[in-house]
N, C-alpha and C positions, 0 to 999 in steps of 0.2 A: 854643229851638235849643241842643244839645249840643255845636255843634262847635265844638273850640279848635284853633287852627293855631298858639297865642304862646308855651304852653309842650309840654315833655316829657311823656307819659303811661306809667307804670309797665307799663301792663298793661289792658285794657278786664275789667269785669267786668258779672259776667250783669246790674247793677242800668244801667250804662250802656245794654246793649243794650234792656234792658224798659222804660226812660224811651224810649229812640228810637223802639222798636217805637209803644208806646203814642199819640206825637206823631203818627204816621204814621197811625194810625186814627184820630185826633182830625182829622186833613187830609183823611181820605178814601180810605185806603190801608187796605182791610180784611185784608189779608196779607200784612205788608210784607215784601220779600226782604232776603234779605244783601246786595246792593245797593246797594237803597235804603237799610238801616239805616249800611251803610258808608257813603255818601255824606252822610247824617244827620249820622254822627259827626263825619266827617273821617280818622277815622283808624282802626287794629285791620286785624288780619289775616282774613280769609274764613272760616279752619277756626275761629277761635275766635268770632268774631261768631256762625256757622252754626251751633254749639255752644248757647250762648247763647239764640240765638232758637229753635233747637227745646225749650227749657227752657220759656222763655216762651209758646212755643203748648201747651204740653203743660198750663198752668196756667190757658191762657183760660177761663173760666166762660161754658157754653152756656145765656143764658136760657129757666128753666124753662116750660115750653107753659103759656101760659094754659088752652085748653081743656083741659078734665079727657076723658082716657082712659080705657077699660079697660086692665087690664097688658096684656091678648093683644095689644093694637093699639098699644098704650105700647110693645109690647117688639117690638114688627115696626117699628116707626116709628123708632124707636133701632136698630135693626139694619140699616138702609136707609139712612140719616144715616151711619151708621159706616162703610157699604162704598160709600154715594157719598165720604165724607171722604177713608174709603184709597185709594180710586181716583184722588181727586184727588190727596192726598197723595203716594201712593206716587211716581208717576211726576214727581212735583215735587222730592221727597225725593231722587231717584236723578239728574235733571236737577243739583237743587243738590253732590252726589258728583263727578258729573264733572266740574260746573264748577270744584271745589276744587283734583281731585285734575290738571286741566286749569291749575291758577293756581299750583299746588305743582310741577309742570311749567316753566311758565314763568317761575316765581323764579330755578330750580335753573339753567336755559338761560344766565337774564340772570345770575347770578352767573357761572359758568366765562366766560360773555361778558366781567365787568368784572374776572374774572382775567388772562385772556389780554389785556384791554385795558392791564392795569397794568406788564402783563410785556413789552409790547411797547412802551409809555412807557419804562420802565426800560433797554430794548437800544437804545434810540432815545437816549436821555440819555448811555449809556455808548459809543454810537459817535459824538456829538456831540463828548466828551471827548477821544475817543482822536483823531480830525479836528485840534480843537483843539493836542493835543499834536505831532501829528505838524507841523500848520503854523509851530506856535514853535520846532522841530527844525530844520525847513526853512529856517524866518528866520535860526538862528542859523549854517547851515553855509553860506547865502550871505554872512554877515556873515561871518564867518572864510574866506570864499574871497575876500571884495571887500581885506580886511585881508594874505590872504597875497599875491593880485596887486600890492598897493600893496607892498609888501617886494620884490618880485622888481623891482616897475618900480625905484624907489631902487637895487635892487642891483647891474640893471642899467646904470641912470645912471651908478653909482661905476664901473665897471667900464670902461665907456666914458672916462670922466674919467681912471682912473687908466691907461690904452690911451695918452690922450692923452698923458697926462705921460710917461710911458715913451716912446713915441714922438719928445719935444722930450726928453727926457734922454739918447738917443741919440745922436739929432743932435748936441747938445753934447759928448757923449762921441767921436764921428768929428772934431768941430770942433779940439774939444782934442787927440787924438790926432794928428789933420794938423799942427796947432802943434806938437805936441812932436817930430813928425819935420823941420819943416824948421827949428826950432832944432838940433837933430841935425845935419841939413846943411849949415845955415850953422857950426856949430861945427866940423863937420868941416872945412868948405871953409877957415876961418878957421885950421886948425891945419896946414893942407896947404901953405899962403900962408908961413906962420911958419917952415915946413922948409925951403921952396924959398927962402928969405930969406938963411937960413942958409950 
């Protein structure tokens, strides 16, 4: 078994994919795909496994025919073998294109996917912020309105307090101005008394 999941791999090369291929015929798999060789591994990318394993087919050794041939029927029997292979091959070969150029597709999708995904974390993070900020604004202009109501209430207190006081220093002011007018009176009465004595 080739496959590591515990560390980093540089890069797969054609000897990684030709040990996997090879494993896979040793199991039973006389033409193994990029698939199965990826699932083999664990790891690598599709075009470059695909790469790889048509290196690998292209080097398989066809065992030589036991029975002896003439060339004419040597070379008709190898020309039949080749155009059954292409035929096989071919439309396997173009199957495995699209599969690629289908997987090269949906890398490109999921990337701009986990762009927009990062970019919408990011407006997500920075309207969290500005929430935040605006609520500790908020906190702070109730706090300086609970602080300037408490100023007004005292101010008004004083104000009533000093109402009061003016109020009873009036009164005393009318109190004492009554006394000084009817010290007035009696001083006058008292000097009228002194004439008429006279």
């Amino acid at each position: 078994m080739i496959r590591r999941h515990d560390m980093p791999r540089p890069g797969l090369t054609y000897d990684d994919v030709a040990a996997a291929a090879d494993e896979l015929v040793k199991l039973g798999t006389p033409d193994p795909t990029v698939k199965q060789v990826r699932e083999r591994l664990g790891t690598g990318s599709n075009s470059t496994i695909g790469e790889h394993l048509r290196g690998w087919r292209a080097r398989q050794v066809v065992p030589a025919p036991v029975l002896e041939l003439s060339p004419g029927v040597a070379a008709a029997v190898a020309k039949d073998i080749e155009a059954k292979v292409a035929a096989v091959r071919g439309p396997a070969e173009e199957r495995e294109k699209a599969a690629l150029a289908h997987q090269a597709e949906a890398e490109k999708t999921a990337d701009r996917a986990e762009g927009e995904l990062a970019a919408a974390r990011a407006r997500i993070v920075e309207l969290e912020t500005a929430v935040a900020e605006e609520r500790g604004r908020s906190k702070q202009l109730r706090d300086d309105l609970a602080g300037a109501e408490a100023k007004v209430t005292a101010a008004e207190q004083r104000a009533a307090a000093a109402e009061k006081d003016a109020a009873v220093a009036q009164a005393q002011l009318a109190a004492a101005e009554q006394r000084a007018v009817e010290a007035l009176d009696r001083e006058r009465q008292a000097r009228d008394e002194m004439r008429a004595k006279k």
